[in-house]
N, C-alpha and C positions, 0 to 999 in steps of 0.2 A: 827495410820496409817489409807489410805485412802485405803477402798476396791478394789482391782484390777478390772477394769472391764472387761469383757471376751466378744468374739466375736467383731462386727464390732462396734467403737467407734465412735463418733464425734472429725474431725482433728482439731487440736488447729492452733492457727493464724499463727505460723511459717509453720504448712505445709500447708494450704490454702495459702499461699505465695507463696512457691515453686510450687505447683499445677499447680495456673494463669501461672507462667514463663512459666512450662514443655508445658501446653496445646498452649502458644502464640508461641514459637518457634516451626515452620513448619518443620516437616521432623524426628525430634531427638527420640530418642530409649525411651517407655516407662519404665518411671524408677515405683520401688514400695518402698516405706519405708516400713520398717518390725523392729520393735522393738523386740528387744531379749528378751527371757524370763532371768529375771536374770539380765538385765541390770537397769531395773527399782528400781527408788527408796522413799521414803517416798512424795520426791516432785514432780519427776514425774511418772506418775503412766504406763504400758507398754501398748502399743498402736498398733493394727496390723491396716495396712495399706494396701488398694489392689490398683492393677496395675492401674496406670491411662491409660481409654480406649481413644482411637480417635474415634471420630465419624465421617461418611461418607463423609460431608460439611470439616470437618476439611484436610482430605486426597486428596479430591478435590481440593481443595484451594492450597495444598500445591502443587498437580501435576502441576496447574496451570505455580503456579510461576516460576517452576522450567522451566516447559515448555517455557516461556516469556524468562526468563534468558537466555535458549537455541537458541531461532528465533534469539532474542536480537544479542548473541554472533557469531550467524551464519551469519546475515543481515550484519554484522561490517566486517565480513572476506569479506563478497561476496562486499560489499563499497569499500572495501581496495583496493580490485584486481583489481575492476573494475575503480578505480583512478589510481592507479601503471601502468596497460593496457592503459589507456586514457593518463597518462603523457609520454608513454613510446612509444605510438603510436605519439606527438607530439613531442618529441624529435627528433623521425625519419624523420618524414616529414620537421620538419623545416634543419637537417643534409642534406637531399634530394633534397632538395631545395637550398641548397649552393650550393649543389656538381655541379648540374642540372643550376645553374646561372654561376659556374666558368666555367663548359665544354662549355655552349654557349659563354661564353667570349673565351673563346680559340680561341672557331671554327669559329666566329665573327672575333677575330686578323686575324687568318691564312686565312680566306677567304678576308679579306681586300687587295685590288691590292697595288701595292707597284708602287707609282707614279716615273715614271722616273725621275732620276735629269732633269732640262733645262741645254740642251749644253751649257756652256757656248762661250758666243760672243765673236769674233774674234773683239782681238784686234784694236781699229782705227789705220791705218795708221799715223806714226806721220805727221808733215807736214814738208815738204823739210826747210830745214832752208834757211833764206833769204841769196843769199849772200852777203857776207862781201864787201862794198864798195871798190875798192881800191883806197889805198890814193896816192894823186901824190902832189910831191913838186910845188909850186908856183913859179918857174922858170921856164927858156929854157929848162932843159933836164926834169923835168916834163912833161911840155908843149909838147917834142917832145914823152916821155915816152907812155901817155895818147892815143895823136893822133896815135900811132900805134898799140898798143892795139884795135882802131877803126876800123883803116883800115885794121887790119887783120880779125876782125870778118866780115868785109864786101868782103874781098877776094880782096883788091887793094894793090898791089907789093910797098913797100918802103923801105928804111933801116934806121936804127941811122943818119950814119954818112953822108950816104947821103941826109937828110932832114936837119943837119945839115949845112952841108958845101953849101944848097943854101941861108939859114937861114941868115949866117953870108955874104953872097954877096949880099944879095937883100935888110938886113933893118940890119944888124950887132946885130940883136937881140931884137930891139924895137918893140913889138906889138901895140905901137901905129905910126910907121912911114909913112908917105905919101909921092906919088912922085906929087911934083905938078907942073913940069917943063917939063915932055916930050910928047911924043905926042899923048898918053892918057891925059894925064890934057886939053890940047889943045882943046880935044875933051870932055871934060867933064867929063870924066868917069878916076879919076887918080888913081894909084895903090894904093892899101893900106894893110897894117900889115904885118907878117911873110915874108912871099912870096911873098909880092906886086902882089893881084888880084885884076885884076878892077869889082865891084859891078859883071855886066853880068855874066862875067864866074862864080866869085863866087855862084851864084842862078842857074847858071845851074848847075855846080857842087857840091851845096852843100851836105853834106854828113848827114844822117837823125840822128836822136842824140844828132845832135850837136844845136851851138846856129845859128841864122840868123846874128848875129852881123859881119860884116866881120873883126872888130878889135878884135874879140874874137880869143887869139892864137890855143887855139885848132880846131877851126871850121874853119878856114884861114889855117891850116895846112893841115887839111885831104882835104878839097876843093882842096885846091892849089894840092895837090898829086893823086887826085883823075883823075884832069886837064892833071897832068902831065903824070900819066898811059894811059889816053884814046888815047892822043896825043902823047907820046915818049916810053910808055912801062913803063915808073917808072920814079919815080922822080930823080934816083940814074944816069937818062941818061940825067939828066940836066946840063948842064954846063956853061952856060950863062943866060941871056936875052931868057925868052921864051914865 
């Protein structure tokens, strides 16, 4: 067996091993190995071990870090808030900014004047309808129909039957008939159509409206009665040769 050796030994490679660790790790609780008396044995021989010390540079070093880690952790809080404050102050204003764009829309609508409708225009007047022609048959009671229709709007006195009944004594109803034997033809000027008028009277009587023709039955009729109002009161007081 190997001599025990007593007081402070030389550490064999496993505790210079753990030693480096203890000293490199900043901050941790000096450990001391301490070999038991009694625990030793023929191979390994007992070993007293003292505390491992820190030295000044090493405790410095560690306040350091420790201190860094602190700023570190403190700077990250005071970043944080001051990002959360900055997002939270642009939340607001951009929320602010709606609110503040839809109230001037509002107050923009409501203060907009509200244009009056345009009256609407009175309707155009339509236009009077034409009147309706009226139709007359191409005979004598046409013929006499028509010409009284004239002579009433011009205010000269005739009747039906009376314009009739000179109708049929003076040409029996032939608007083309002429007298060329009495004493108008004589003279030049012979009777001619409805009522047998000579030219003269007919242009002084003719009635406006009508045609110039004196063989035209309607214009030979109102003439002739026109004739006969001025001169008898109406044709209705003819009863001859007038």
């Amino acid at each position: 067996m190997r001599s025990t050796t007593t007081g402070t030994a030389r550490l064999t490679k496993t505790h210079k091993l753990s030693a480096a660790g203890l000293t490199a790790a900043a901050g941790a609780a000096a450990l001391a190995f301490a070999v038991t008396p009694g625990h030793a044995t023929a191979e390994t021989p007992s070993i007293a071990v003292k505390p491992v010390a820190w030295t000044t540079t090493d405790l410095g070093a560690h306040d350091n870090i420790g201190k860094q880690s602190d700023t570190a952790a403190a700077k990250a809080k005071v970043d944080a808030a001051a990002a959360k404050k900055k997002a939270d102050a642009a939340a607001k204003a951009k929320t602010d900014k709606a609110r503040a764009d839809q109230q001037a829309a509002s107050r923009s609508q409501a203060r907009t004047p509200v244009k009056p409708a345009a009256p609407a225009k009175p309707a155009a007047p339509a236009a009077p309808a034409a009147p309706v022609k009226k139709a007359y048959a191409d005979n004598l009671d046409g013929w006499i129909k028509e010409s009284l229709d004239i002579l009433k709007s011009k205010n000269i006195p005739a009747t039906y039957d009376g314009i009739k009944r000179n109708v049929m004594r003076e040409s029996t109803g032939n608007p083309r008939a002429i007298n060329d034997w009495d004493i108008n033809a004589a003279n030049g000027v012979p009777s001619k159509g409805l009522l047998q008028i000579i030219d003269p009277t007919f242009k002084a009587y003719h009635v406006e409206g009508t045609s110039w023709d004196p063989y035209d039955p309607v214009a030979n009729i109102t003439a002739s009665c026109n004739y006969a109002a001025n001169k008898y009161g109406s044709m209705d007081n003819v009863n001859s040769a007038y």
